[in-house]
C-alpha positions as CSV (number, residue, x, y, z in Angstrom):
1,X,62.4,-105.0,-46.1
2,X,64.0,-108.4,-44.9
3,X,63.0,-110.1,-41.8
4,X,66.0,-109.5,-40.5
5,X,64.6,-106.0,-39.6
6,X,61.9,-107.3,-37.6
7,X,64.4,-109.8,-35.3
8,X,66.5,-106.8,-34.8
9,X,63.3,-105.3,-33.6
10,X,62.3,-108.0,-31.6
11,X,65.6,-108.7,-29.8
12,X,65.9,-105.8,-27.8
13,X,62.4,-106.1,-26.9
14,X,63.0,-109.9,-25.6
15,X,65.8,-108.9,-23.7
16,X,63.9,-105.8,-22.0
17,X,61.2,-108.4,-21.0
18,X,63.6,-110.6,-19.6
19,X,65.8,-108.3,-17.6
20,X,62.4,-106.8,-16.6
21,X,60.9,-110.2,-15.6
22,X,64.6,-111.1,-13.5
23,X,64.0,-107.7,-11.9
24,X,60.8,-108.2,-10.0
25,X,61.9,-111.8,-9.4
26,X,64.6,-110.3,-7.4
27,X,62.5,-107.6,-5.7
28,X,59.9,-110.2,-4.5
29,X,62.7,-112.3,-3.5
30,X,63.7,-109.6,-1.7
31,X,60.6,-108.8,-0.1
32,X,59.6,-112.1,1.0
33,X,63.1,-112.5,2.9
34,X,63.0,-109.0,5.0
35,X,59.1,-108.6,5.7
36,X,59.8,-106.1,9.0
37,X,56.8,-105.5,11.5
38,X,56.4,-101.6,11.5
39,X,58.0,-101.6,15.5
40,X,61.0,-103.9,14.5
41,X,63.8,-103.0,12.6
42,X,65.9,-105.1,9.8
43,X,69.2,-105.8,11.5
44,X,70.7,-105.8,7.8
45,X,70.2,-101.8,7.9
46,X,73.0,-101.7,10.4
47,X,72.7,-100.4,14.2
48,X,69.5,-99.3,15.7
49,X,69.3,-96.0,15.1
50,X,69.2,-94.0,18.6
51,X,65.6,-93.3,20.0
52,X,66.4,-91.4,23.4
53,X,64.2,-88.5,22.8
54,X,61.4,-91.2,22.5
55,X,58.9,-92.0,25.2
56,X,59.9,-92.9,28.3
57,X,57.8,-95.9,28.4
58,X,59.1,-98.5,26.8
59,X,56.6,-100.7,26.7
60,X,55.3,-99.1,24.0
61,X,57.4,-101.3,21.7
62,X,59.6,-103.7,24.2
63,X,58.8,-106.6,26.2
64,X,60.2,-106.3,29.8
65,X,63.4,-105.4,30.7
66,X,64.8,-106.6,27.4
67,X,66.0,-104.1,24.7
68,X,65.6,-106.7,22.4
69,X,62.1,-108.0,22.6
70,X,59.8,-106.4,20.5
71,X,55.8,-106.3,21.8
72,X,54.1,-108.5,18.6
73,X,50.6,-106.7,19.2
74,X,52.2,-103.2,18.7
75,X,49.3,-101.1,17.4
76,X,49.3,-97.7,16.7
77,X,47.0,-95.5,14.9
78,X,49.1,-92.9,13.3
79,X,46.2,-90.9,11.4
80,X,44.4,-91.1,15.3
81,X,47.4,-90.4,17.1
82,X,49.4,-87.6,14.9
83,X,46.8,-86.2,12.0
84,X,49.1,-87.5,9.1
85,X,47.3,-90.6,7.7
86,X,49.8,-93.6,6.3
87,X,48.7,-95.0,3.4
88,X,50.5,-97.4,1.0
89,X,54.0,-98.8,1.5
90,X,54.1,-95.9,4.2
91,X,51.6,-97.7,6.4
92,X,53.9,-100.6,6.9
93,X,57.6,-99.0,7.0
94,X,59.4,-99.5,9.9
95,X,58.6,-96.6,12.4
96,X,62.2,-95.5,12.9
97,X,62.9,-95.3,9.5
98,X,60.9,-92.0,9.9
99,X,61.3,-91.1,13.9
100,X,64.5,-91.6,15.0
101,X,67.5,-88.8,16.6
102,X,69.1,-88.0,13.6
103,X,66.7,-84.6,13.6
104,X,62.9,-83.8,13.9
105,X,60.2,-85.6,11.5
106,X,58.5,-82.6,11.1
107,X,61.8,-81.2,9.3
108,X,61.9,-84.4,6.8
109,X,58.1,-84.4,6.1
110,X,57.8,-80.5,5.2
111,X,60.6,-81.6,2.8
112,X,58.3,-83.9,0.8
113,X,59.2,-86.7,-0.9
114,X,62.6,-85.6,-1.3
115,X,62.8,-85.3,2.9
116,X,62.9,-89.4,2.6
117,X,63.6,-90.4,-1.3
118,X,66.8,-89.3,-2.6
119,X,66.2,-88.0,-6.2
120,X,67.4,-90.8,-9.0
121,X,66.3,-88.1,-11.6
122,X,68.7,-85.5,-10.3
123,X,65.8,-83.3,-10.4
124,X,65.2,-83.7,-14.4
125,X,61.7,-84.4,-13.7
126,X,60.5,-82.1,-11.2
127,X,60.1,-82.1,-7.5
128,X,56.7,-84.1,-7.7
129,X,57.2,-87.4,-7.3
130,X,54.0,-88.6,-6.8
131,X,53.2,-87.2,-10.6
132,X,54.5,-90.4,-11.6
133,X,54.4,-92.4,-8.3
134,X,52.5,-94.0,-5.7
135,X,52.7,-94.8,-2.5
136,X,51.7,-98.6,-3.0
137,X,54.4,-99.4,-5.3
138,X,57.7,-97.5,-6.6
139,X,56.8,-98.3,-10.1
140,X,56.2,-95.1,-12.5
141,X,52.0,-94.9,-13.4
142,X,50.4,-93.5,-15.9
143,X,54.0,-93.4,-17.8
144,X,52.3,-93.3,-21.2
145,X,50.1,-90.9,-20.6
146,X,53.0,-88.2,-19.2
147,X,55.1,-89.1,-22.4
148,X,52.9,-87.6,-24.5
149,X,53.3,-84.2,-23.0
150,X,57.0,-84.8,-24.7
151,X,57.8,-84.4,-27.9
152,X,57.4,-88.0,-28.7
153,X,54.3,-89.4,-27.7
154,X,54.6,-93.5,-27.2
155,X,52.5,-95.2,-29.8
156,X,51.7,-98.7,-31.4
157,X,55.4,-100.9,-30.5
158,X,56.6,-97.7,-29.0
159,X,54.2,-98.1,-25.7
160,X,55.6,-101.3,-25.0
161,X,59.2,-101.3,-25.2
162,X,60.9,-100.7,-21.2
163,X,62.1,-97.3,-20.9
164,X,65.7,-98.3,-20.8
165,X,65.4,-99.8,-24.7
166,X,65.4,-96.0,-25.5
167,X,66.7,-94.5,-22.1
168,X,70.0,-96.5,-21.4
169,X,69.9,-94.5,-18.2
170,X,66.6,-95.2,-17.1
171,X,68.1,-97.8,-14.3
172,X,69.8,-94.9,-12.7
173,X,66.6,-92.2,-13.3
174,X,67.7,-90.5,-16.5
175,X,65.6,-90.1,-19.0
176,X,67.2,-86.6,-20.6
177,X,68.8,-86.1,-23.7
178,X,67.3,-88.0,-26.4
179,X,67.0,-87.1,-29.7
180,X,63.3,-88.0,-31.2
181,X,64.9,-88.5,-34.9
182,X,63.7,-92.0,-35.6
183,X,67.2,-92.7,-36.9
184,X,68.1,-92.0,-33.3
185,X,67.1,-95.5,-32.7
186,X,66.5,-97.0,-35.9
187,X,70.0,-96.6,-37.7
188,X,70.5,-100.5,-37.9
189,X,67.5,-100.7,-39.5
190,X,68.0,-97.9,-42.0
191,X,70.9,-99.5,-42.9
192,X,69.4,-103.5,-43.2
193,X,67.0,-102.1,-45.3
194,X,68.1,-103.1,-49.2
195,X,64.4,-103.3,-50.8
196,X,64.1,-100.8,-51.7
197,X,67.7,-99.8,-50.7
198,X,67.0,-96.6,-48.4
199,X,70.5,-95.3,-47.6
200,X,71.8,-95.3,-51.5
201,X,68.4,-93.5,-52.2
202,X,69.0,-90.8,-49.1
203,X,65.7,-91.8,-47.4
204,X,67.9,-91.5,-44.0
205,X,65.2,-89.3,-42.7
206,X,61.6,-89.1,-41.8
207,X,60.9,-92.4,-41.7
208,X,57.1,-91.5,-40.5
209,X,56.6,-90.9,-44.5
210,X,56.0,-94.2,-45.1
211,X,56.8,-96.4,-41.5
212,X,53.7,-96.5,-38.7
213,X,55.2,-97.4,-34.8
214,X,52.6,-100.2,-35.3
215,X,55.2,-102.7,-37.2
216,X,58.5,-101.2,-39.3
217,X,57.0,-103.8,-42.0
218,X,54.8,-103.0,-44.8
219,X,55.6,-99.5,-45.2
220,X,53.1,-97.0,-47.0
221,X,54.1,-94.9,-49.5
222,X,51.7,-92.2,-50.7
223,X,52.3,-92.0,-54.3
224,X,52.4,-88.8,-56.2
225,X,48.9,-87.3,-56.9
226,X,50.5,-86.7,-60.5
227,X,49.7,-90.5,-60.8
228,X,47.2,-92.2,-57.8
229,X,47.9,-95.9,-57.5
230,X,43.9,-97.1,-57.5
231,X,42.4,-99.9,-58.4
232,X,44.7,-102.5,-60.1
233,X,47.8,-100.3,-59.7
234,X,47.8,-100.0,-55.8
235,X,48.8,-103.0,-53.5
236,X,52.2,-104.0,-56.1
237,X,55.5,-103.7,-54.7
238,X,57.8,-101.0,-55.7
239,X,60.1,-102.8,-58.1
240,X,57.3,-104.2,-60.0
241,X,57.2,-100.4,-62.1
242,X,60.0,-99.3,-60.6
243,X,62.6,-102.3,-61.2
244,X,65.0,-102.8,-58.9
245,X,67.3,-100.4,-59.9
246,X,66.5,-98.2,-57.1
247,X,65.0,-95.5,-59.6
248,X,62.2,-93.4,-58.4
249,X,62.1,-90.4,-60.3
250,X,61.9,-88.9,-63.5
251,X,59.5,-92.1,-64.4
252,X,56.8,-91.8,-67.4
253,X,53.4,-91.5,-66.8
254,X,52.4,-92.7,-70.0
255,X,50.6,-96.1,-70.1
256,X,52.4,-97.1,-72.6
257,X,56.0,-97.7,-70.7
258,X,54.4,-100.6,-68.7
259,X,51.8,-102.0,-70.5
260,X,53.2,-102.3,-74.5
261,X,53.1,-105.7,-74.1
262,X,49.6,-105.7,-73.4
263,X,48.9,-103.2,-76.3
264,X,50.9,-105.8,-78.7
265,X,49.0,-108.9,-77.5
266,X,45.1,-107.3,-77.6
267,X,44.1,-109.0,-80.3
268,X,39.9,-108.5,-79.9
269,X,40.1,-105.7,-81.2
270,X,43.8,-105.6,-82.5
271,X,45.3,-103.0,-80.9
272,X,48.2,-102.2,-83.4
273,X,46.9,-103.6,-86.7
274,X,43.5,-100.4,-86.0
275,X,46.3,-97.8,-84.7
276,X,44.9,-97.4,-81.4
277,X,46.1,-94.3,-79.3
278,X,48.7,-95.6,-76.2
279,X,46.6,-93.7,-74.1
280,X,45.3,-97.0,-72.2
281,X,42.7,-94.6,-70.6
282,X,40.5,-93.8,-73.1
283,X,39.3,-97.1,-72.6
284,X,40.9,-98.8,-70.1
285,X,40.5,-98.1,-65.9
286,X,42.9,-99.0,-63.5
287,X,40.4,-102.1,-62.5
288,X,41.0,-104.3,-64.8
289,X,42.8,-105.0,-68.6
290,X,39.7,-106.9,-69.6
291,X,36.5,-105.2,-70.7
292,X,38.0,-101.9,-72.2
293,X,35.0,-99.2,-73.2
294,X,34.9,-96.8,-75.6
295,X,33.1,-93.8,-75.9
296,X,32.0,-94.3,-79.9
297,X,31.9,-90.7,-81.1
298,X,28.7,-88.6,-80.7
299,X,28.3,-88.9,-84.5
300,X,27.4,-92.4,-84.1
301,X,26.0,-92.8,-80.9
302,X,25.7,-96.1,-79.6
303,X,22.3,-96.6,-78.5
304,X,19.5,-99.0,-77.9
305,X,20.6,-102.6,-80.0
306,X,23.4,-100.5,-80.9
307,X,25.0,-100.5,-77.7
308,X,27.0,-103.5,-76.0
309,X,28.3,-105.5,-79.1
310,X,31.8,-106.5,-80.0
311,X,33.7,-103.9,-82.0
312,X,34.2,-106.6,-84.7
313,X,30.5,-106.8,-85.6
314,X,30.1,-103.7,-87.5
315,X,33.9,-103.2,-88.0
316,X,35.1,-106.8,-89.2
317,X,37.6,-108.4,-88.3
318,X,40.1,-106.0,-90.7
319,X,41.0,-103.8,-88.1
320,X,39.3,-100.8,-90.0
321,X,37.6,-98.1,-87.3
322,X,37.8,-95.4,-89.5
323,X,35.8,-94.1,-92.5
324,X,33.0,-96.4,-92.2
325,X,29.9,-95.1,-93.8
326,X,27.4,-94.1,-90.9
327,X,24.3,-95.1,-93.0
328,X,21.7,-97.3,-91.6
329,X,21.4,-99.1,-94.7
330,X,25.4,-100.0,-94.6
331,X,24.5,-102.7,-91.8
332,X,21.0,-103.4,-92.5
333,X,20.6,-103.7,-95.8
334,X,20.0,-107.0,-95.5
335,X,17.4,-106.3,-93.0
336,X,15.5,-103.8,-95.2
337,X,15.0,-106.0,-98.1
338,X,14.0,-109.0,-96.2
339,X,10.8,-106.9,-94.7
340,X,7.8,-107.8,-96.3
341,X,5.3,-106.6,-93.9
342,X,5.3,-103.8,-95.6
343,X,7.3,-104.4,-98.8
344,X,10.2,-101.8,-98.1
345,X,11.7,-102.9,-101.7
346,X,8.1,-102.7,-103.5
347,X,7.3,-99.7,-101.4
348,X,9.9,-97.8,-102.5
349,X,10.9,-96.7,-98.8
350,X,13.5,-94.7,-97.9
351,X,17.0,-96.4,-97.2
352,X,17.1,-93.8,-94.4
353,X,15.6,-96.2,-91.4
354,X,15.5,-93.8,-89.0
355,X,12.9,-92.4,-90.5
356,X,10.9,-95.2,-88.7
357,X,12.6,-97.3,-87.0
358,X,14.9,-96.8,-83.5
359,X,18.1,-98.2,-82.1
360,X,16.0,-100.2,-79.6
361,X,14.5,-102.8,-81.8
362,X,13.5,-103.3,-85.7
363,X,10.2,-104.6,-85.1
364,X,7.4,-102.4,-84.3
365,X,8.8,-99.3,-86.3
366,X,6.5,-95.8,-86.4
367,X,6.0,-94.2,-89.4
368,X,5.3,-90.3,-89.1
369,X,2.0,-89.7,-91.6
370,X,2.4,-86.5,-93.8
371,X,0.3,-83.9,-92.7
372,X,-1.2,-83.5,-95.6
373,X,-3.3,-86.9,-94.3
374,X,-2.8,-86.6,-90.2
375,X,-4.0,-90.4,-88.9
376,X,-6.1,-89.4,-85.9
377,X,-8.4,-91.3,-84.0
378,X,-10.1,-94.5,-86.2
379,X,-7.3,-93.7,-88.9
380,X,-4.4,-94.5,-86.3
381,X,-3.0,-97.5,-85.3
382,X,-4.0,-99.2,-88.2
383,X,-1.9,-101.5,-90.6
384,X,-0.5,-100.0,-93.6
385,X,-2.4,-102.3,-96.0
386,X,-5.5,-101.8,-94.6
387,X,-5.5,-98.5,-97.2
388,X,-2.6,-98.9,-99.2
389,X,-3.1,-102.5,-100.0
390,X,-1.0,-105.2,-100.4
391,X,0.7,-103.8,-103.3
392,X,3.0,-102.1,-101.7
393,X,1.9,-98.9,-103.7
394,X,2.5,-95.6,-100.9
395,X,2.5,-92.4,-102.9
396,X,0.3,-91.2,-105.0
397,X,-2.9,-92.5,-103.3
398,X,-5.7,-90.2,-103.2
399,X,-6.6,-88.4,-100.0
400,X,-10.6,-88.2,-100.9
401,X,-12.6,-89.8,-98.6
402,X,-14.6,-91.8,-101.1
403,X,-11.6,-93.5,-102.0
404,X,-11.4,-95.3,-99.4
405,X,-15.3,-94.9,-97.9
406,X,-17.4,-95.3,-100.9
407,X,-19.0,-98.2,-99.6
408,X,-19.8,-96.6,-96.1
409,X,-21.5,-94.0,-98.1
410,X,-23.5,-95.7,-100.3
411,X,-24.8,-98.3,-97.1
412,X,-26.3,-95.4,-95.3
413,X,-29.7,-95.1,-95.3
414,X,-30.6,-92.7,-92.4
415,X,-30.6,-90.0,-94.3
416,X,-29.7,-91.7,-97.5
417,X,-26.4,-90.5,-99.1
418,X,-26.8,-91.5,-102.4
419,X,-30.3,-90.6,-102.8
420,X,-30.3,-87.2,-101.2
421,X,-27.1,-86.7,-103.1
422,X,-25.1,-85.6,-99.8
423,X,-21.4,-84.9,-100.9
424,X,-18.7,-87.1,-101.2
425,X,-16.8,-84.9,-98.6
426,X,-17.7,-86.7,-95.7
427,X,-15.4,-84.1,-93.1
428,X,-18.8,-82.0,-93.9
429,X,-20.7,-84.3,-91.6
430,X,-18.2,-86.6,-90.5
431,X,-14.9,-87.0,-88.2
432,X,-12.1,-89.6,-87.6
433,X,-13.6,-90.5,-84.6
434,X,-16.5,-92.8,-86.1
435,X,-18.8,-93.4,-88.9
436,X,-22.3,-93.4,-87.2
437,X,-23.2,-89.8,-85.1
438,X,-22.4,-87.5,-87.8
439,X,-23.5,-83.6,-87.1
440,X,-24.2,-81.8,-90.4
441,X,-23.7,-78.0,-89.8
442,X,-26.7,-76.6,-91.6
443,X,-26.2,-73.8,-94.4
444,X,-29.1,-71.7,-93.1
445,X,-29.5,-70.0,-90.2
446,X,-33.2,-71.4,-89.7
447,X,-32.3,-73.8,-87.1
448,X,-33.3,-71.8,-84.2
449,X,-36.4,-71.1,-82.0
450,X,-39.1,-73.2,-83.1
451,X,-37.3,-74.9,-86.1
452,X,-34.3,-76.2,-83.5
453,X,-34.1,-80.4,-83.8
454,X,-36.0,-80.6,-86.3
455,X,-35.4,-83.9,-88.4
456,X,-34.1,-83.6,-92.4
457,X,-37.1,-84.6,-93.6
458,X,-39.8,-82.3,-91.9
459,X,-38.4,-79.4,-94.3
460,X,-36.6,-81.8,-97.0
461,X,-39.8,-83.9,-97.8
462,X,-38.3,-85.3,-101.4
463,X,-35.6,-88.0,-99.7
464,X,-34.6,-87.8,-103.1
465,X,-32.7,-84.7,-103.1
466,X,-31.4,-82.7,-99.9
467,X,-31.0,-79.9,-101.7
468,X,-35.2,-78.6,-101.9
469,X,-37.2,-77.6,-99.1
470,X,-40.7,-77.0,-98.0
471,X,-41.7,-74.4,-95.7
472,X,-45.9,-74.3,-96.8
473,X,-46.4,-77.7,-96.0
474,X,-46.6,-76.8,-92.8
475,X,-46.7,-73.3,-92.4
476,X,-49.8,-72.4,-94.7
477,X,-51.8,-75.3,-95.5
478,X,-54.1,-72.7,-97.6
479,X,-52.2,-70.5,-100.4
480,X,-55.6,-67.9,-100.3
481,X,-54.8,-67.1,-96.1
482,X,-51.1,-66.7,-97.2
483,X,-52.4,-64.5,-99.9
484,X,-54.6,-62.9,-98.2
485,X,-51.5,-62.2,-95.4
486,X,-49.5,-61.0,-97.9
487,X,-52.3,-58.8,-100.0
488,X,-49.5,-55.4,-99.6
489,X,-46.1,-57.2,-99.8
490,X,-44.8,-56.8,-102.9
491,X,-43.2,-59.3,-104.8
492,X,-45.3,-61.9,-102.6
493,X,-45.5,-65.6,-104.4
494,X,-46.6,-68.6,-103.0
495,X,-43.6,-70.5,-103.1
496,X,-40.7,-72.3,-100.4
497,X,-38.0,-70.5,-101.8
498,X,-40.0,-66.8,-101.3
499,X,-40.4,-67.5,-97.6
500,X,-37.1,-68.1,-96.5
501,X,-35.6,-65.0,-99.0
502,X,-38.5,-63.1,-96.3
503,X,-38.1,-64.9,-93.7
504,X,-34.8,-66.6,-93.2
505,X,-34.5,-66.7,-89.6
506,X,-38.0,-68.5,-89.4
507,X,-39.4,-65.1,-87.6
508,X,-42.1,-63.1,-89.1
């Protein structure tokens, strides 16, 4: 919309101020040059109008025998004197104006307003005057208030326009018969406006679509929902999609009609050489060109270090985003025969490195034990060498314990493992826990009642062997009372073995 618009708006407001300004000018002009004590009367309004029904005293109002001499300390309380208080501009009219022959003043005042004021409206706006008018001033009040009981309520530059810029009667009290069509009015502007060019497009209606009463400038247009101007679409003007062709329908949605040109020049990635899709949103917002993202598919998720590098890292510089192999060891092969710490090459390990590594980072990578060797407690957390050695040798390794605590074993001395010939299975005695504290779960059930805590060697006396016991050591320290105990048991020896197959709970 040219400026143009916005004089032609301004112009008849200019000229309503002026002519508004010249008016009270004049008034108070007026005023100042017939200022009329209330018992006086302005010679200007022609004769004196007859008083003879008045008092008989006329020095009420005159000064001796003169008819012309008007008393200048006339007082006289009209709310006292009559009941009916004067307030306003009433309080200094002229009294005749109101009491005079021409009929009774009761007649003209049950009359109202319209008893004194003759009607300018042609009683278009009721019979209430003082719904708009006061008695201080003749001036409507509260005129933008009553408007909005209309059907056009004043608004924005609406409120402050003078009535006659829309009323060209309002001089004479008509205010009827307009039409609240913004055309109405704004017809000169509908026609000025050539960007866009409203009257060859037919938008000669409704101009509330787009136009505020705030300023006709800067219309607002509420696009289509089919396609929300957000971000770095809103805030363009019209012909920068749109040309200036005046077109505004039947235009393509697809990102591709405006931004080919930016397709063609992407060159990080290319854009046309990989046979991206022209749907711009499957990476692109509406915020910004720059900084495109693309959902990689859930095949490949990018995760962890995975996430937040340049296409061109894993895809070269080729163009190529299809077909590329998803194995780890496509990308880090390099990696994988570099590690040392354990040998991966050496070792054999799996090319699969998500067997113990994440996308987070390649150091610090977990590897899942086989159940058949759980690592719990003292067996976790330790290095990989410190059982498979430095070889780099991880299969095939035995899962005895002496393999790998042999010397453990043969250092113990309380009980002696080697000489008592304790098993090499040291779970029987032993956990992952720790070496020292061991708790053998004895074969026999003669650990109870008195034999309960007993030491290994009170019933094992030869430390050389765990596996014989002695139960007359203590017991019977002479075979002939055991004998003599025993005179009717049959099959009665003196002998370790004979007591516990008789007595195995260690009760007699």
């Amino acid at each position: 919309m040219t400026n143009r618009i916005l004089d032609s708006r301004r112009g008849p407001r200019r000229r309503s101020v002026q002519t508004l300004l010249l008016a009270l000018g004049l008034a108070l002009w007026v005023a100042c040059g017939a200022l009329v004590a209330p018992q006086d009367w302005d010679q200007r309004r022609g004769p004196v109008v007859p008083h003879d029904s008045f008092p008989a005293d006329c020095r009420l109002c005159h000064l001796g025998d003169g008819w012309h001499s008007i008393r200048p300390d006339f007082r006289f309380d009209h709310g006292k004197e009559t009941g009916v208080v004067l307030d306003g501009a009433h309080a200094q009219a002229e009294c005749l104006r109101c009491h005079n022959d021409r009929g009774p003043v009761q007649v003209y005042s049950a009359r109202g307003c319209a008893g004194c004021h003759v009607d300018p409206h042609r009683s278009a706006l009721g019979a209430r005057c003082d719904a708009c008018h006061g008695e201080t001033t003749w001036l409507p009040r509260e005129a933008i208030r009553e408007h909005a009981s209309t059907r056009f309520p004043l608004v924005g530059a609406h409120a402050v326009v003078g009535c006659f810029a829309c009323h060209p009667g309002a001089e004479l009290g008509s205010f009827s018969g307009l039409d609240p069509d913004c055309a109405s009015c704004h017809r000169d502007d509908l026609v000025r406006a050539t960007n866009p060019d409203h009257a060859t497009l037919g938008w000669t209606n409704e101009c509330q679509r787009c136009h505020v009463p705030i300023v006709f400038q800067r219309a607002r247009f509420d696009h289509p929902s089919s396609f929300p101007l957000s971000a770095g679409h809103a805030g363009h003007r019209c012909a920068d999609c749109h040309g200036t062709s005046g077109s505004f329908t039947g235009l393509s949605t697809d990102c591709a009609s405006c931004h080919t040109d930016d397709y063609d020049r992407t060159t990080d990635p290319n854009h046309r050489a990989a046979g991206f899709s022209l749907d711009c949103t499957r990476c692109h917002s509406t915020a910004t060109w720059d900084g495109g993202r693309f959902d990689h598919p859930s095949s490949f998720a990018l995760t962890g270090g995975h996430a937040g590098r340049n296409c061109s890292e894993c895809h070269g510089s080729s163009g190529s985003f299809g077909g590329l192999s998803t194995d780890c060891a496509s990308c880090h092969r390099d990696d994988y025969d570099r590690v040392t710490n354990p040998h991966h090459v050496n070792g054999g390990f799996p090319l699969d490195c998500l067997q113990c590594h994440t996308t987070a980072t390649w150091g610090g990578a977990r590897f899942d034990h086989p159940q058949g060797f759980p690592l719990t407690n003292g067996h976790a957390g330790r290095r990989c060498q410190d059982c498979h050695g430095t070889s780099g040798v991880y299969t095939g390794l035995i899962t005895a314990c002496d393999s790998c605590h042999l010397d453990d074993y043969n250092g113990t001395t309380d009980p002696n493992h080697v000489a008592a010939a304790f098993p090499r299975d040291c779970t029987a005695c032993h956990t992952t826990v720790r070496w020292s504290g061991a708790t053998f779960n004895h074969r026999f059930p003669i650990t109870s009642g008195a034999h309960r805590g007993l030491s290994c060697n009170e019933c094992h006396t030869n430390p050389q062997s765990y596996a014989a016991f002695s139960c007359t050591h203590c017991h019977e320290h002479r075979q002939s009372e055991a004998d003599a105990e025993h005179r009717n048991v049959n099959g009665y020896t003196w002998s370790s073995p004979e007591c516990y197959r008789c007595h195995p709970n260690g009760r007699g």
